[in-house]
C-alpha positions as CSV (number, residue, x, y, z in Angstrom):
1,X,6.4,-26.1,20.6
2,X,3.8,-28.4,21.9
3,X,2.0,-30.2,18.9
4,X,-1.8,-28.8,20.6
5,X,-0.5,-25.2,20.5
6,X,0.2,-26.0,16.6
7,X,-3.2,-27.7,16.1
8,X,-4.7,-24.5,17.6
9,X,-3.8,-22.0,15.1
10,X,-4.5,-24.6,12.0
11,X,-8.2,-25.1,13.9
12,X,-9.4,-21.6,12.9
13,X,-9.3,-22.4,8.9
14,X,-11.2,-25.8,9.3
15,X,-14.8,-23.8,9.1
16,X,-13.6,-21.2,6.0
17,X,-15.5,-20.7,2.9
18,X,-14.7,-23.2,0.5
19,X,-13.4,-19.5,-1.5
20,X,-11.1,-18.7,1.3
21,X,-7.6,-19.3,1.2
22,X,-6.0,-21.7,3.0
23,X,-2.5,-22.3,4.8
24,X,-1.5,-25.5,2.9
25,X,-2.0,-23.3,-0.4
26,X,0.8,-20.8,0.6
27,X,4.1,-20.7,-1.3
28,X,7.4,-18.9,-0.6
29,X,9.9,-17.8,-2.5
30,X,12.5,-19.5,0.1
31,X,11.6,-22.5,1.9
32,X,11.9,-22.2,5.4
33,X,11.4,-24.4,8.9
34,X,7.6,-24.1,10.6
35,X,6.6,-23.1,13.6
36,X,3.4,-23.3,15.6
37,X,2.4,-20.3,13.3
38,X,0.3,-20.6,10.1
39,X,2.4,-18.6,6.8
40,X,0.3,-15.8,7.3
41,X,0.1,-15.1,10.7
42,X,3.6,-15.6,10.4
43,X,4.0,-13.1,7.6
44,X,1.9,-10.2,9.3
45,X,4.7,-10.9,12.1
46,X,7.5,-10.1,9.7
47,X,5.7,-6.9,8.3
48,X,5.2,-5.7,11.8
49,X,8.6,-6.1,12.9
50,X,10.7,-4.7,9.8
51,X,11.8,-1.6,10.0
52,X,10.2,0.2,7.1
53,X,6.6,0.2,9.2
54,X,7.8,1.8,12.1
55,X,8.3,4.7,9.0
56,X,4.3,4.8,8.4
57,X,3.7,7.1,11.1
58,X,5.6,9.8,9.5
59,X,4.5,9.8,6.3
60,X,1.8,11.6,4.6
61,X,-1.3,10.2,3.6
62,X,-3.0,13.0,1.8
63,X,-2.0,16.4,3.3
64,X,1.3,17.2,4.2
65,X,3.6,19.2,6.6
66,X,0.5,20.4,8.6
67,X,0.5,21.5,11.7
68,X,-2.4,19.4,12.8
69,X,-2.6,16.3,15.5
70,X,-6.3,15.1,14.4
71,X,-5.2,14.7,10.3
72,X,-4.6,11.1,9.3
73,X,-1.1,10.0,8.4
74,X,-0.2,6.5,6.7
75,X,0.1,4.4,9.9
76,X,-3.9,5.5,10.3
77,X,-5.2,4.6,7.0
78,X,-3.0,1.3,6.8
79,X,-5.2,0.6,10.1
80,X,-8.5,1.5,9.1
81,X,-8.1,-0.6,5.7
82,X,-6.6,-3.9,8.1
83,X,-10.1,-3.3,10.6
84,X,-12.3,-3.1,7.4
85,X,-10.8,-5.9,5.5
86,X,-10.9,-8.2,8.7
87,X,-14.5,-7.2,8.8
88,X,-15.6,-8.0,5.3
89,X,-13.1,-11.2,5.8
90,X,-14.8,-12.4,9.0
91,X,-18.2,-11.7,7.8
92,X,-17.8,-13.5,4.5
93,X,-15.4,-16.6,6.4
94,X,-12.1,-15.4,4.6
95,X,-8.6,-16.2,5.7
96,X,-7.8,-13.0,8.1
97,X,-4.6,-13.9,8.8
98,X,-3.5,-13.5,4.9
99,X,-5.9,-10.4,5.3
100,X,-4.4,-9.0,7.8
101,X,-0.7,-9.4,6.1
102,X,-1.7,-7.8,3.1
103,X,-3.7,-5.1,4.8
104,X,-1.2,-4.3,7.0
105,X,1.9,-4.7,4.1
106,X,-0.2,-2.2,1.0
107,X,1.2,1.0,1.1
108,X,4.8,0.1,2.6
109,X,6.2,0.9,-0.4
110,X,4.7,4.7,-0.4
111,X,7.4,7.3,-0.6
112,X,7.4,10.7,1.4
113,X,4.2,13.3,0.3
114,X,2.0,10.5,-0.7
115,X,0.9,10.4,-4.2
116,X,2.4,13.9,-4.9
117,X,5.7,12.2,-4.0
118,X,5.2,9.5,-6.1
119,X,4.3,11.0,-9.4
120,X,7.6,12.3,-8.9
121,X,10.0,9.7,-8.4
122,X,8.1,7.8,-11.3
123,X,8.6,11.0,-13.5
124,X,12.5,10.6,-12.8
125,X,12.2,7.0,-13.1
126,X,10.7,6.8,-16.4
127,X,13.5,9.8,-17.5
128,X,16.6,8.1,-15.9
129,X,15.8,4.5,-16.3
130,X,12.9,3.8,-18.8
131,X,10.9,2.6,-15.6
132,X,8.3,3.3,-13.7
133,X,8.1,4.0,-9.7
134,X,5.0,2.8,-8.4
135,X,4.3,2.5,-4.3
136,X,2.5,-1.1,-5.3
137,X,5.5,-2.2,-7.1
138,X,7.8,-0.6,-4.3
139,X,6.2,-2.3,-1.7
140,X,7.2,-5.6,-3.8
141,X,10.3,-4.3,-4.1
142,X,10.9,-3.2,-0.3
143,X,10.1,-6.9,0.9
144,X,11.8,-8.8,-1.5
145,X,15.0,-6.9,-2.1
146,X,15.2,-4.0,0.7
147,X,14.2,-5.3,4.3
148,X,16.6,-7.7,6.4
149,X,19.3,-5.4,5.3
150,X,19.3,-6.0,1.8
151,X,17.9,-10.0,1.9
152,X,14.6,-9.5,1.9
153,X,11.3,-10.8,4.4
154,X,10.2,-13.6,2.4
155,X,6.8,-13.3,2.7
156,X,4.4,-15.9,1.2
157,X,3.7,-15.2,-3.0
158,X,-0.1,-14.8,-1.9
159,X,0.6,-12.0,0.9
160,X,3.0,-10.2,-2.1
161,X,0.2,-10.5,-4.7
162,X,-2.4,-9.1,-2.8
163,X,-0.4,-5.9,-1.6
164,X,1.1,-5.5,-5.5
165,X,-2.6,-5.5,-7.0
166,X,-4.3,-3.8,-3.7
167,X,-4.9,-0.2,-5.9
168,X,-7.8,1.0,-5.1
169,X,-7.3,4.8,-7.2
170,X,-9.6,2.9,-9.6
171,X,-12.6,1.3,-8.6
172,X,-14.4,-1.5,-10.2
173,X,-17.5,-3.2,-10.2
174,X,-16.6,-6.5,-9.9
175,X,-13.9,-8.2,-7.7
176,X,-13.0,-11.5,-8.7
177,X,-9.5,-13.5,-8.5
178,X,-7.5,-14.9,-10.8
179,X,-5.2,-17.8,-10.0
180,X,-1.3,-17.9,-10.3
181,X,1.9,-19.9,-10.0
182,X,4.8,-18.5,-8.4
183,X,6.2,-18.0,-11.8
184,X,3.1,-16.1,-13.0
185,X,3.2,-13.7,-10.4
186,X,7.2,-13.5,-10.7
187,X,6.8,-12.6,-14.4
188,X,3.5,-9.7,-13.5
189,X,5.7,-7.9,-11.0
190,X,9.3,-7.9,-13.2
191,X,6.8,-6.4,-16.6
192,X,5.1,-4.2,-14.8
193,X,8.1,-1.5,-14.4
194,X,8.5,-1.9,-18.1
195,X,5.0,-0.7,-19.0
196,X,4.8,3.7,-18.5
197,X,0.7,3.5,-17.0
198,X,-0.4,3.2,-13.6
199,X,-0.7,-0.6,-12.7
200,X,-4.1,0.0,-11.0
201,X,-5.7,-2.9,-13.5
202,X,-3.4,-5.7,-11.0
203,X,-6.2,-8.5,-10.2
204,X,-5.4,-10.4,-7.1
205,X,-4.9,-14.4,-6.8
206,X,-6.9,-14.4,-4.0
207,X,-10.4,-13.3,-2.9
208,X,-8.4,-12.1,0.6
209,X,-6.4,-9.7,-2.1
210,X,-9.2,-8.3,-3.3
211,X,-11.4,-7.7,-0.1
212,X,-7.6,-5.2,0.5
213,X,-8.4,-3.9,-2.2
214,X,-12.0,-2.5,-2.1
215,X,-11.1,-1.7,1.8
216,X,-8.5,0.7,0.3
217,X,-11.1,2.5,-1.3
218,X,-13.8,2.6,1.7
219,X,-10.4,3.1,4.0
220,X,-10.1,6.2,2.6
221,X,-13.1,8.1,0.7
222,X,-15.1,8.5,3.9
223,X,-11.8,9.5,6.3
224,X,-10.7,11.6,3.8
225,X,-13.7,14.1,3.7
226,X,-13.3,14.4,7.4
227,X,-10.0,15.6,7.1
228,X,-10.8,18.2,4.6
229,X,-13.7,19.4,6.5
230,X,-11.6,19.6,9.7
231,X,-8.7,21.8,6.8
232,X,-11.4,24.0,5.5
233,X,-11.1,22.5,2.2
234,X,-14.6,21.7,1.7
235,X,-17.7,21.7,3.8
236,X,-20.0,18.5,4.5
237,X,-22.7,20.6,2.8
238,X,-20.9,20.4,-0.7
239,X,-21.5,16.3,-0.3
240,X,-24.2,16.2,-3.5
241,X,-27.7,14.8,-2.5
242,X,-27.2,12.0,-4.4
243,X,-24.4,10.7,-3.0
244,X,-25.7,11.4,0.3
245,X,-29.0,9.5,0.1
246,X,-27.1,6.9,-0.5
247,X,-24.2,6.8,1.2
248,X,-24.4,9.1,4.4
249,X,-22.2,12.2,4.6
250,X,-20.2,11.3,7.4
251,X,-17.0,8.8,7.4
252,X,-19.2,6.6,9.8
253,X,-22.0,6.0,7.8
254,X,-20.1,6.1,4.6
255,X,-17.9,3.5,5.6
256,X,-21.2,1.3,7.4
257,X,-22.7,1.8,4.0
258,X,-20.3,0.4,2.0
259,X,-19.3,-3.1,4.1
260,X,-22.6,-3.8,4.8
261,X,-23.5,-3.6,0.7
262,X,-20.1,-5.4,0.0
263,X,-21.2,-8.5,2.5
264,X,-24.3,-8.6,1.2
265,X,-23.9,-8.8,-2.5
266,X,-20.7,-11.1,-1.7
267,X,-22.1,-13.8,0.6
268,X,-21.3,-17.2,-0.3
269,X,-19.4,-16.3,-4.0
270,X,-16.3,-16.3,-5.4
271,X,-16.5,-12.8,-6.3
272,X,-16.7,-9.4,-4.4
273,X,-19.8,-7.2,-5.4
274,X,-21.3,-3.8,-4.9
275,X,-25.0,-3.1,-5.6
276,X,-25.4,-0.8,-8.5
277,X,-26.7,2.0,-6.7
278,X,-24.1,1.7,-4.2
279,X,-21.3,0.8,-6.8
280,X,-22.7,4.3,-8.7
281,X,-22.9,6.4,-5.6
282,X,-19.2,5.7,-4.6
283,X,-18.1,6.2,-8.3
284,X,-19.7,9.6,-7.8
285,X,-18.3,10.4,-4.3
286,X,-14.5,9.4,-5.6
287,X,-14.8,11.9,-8.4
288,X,-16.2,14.4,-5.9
289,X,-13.4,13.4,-3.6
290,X,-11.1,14.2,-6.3
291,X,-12.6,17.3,-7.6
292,X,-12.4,19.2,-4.4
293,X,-9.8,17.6,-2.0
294,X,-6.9,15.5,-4.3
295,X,-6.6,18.2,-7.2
296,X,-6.6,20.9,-4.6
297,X,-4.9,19.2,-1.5
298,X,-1.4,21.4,-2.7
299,X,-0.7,24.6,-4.5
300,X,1.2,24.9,-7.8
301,X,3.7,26.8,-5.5
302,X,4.1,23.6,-3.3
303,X,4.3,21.3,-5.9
304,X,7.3,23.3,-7.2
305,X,8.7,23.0,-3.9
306,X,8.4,19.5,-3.8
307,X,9.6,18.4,-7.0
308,X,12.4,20.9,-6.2
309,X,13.4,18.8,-3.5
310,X,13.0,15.1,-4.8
311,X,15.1,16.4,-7.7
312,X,17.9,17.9,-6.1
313,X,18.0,15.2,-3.4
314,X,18.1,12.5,-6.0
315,X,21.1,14.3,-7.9
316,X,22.7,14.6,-5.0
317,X,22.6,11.2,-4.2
318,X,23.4,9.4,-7.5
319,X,26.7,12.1,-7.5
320,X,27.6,10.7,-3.9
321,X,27.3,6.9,-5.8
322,X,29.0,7.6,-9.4
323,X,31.6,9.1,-7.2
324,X,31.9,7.0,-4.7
325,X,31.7,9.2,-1.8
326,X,31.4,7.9,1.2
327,X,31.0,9.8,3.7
328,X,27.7,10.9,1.6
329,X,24.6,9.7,4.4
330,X,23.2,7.1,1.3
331,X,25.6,5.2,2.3
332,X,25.7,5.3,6.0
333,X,22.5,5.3,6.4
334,X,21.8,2.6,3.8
335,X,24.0,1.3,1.5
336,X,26.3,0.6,4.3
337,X,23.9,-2.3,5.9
338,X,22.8,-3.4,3.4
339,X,23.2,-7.0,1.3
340,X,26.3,-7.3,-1.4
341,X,23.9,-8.7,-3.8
342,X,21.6,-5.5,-3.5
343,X,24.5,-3.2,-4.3
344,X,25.8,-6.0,-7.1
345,X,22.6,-6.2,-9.0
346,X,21.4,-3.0,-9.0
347,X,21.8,0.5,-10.6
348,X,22.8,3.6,-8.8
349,X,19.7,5.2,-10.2
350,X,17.6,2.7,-8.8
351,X,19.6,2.8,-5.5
352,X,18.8,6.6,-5.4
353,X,15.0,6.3,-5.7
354,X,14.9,2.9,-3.0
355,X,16.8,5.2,-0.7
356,X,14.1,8.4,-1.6
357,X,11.1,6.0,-1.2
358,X,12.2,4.8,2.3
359,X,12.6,8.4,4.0
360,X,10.1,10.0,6.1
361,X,8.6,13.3,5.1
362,X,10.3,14.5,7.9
363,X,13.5,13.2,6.9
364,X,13.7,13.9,3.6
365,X,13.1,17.9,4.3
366,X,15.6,17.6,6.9
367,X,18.1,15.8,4.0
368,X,17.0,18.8,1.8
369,X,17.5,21.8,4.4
370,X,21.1,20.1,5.2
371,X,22.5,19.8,1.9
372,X,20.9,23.5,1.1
């Protein structure tokens, strides 16, 4: 590739922020041959091609199995949180293309039915294995271990970082970075499924890493009121004053609110930062959020339903292994393609729950409804 074409793409990080991160600081975990791509560019390339996001689009985001064109699945929030990080990034001089990469790469590890699903398969995780399931840590998981049939995408450490720390369920007041070595960030990932809490206390190594993670939070608190207006779960009038004063009551203004504060308070530091009356607001609309949508988003009765079916699915599965069946559709749908080394180094239980978390909603109630 001509040498210009190469110079071109390097060009665009000669006038970042002296707190922005930069090609020549990317590390993978396998060297491999450059092209007239920077790492990550290069790495957002690999996350759109592998075969796991083509799965985002049928997988629930916060409401499930509705019957409903206008409700957001995954593919929509992973897009909103890429277009608000790349907005903070660009206004505050950041690296987008490592933006981008981790935007686009955070929730890949989600299973089917969202969180709901999730609390699940880390219930049978912590029971069968004495680990947890986490989608942060399954995202690691899917691109190191699970993509390229088994070999894994390679991404930069500094793309993988920023998706394992991206939680936003929890949000904090301060976003600041903390550096690490390969090794370091090796060593976080590996401890973390031996620790039963939520890992949603992950800081990121870059300031890219965190401007994912405080999108994930403005991705979603705004978007997901609209959807539960649109449901009949709330209406816009329940939005308290206070927040509203603030913040705005609609997705729009919520989200306008909230990037233009961020930018603001952030300009020129090596830190992310919300003004306290902002910060305080959105505290107050995420517990509102989760008062009257999250908590309520399924009945008991559902919830029954779905852990009825992650559980019998994963027996089912971990039967087909111990016994070796073949003909069972874990393995020709999955184990089949996939890596010796994967199958080597790896227990059937945690086989089982790699092959749950990949499914579609859609597939895995078709998986349940076959197998009755």
């Amino acid at each position: 590739m001509n040498k210009e074409v190469k110079q071109n793409f390097k060009n665009r990080e000669n006038n970042l922020s002296k707190y922005a991160t930069k090609s020549e600081d990317a590390i993978r975990l396998e060297q491999i041959d450059d092209d007239f791509r920077t790492p990550y560019f290069r790495d957002s390339d690999r996350i759109l091609n592998c075969s796991s996001f083509t799965r985002y689009s049928n997988k629930t985001q916060v409401f499930s199995f509705l019957e409903n064109d206008n409700i957001q699945t995954r593919i929509v929030h992973v897009n909103l949180v890429n277009k608000i990080s790349r907005t903070i990034g660009r206004a505050l001089n950041l690296n987008e293309d490592l933006i981008e990469a981790i935007a686009l790469g955070h929730d890949i590890g989600h299973c089917p039915l969202g969180h709901v699903g999730e609390r699940i398969l880390n219930k049978i995780a912590i029971r069968e294995l004495d680990e947890v399931f986490m989608h942060n840590l399954q995202s690691i998981r899917n691109y190191m271990y699970l993509e390229n049939d088994g070999k894994g995408s390679n991404l930069t450490i500094q793309t993988l970082d920023g998706i394992m720390c991206h939680n936003g369920e929890v949000l904090d007041s301060k976003y600041e970075p903390i550096k690490k070595t390969k090794e370091e960030f090796l060593k976080q990932y590996n401890d973390a499924f031996q620790s039963h809490k939520n890992h949603i206390d992950l800081i990121p190594m870059t300031l890219e890493g965190c401007v994912v993670r405080i999108s994930d939070i403005i991705s979603y608190v705004g978007r997901d009121i609209e959807d539960a207006i649109r449901l009949n779960f709330i209406k816009r009038e329940q939005i308290p004053e206070g927040i509203v004063d603030v913040l705005g009551d609609k997705n729009s203004d919520i989200v306008n609110t909230l990037v233009c504060d961020i930018i603001e308070n952030s300009l020129n530091k090596p830190y992310l930062k919300l003004s306290d009356k902002v910060f305080k607001a959105l505290q107050k609309l995420i517990d509102f959020n989760y008062k009257n949508i999250y908590l309520v988003s399924n009945t008991k009765e559902q919830l029954k339903v779905y852990e009825d079916i992650f559980e019998k699915l994963y027996k089912y599965y971990l039967e087909a292994l111990n016994n070796n069946e073949k003909h069972n559709s874990i393995y020709i749908n999955f184990l089949n393609k996939m890596d010796s080394n994967y199958i080597k180094f790896n227990k059937n239980e945690r086989i089982v729950l790699d092959y749950l978390s990949l499914m579609t909603d859609e597939f895995l109630l078709k998986e349940y409804t076959r197998i009755g």
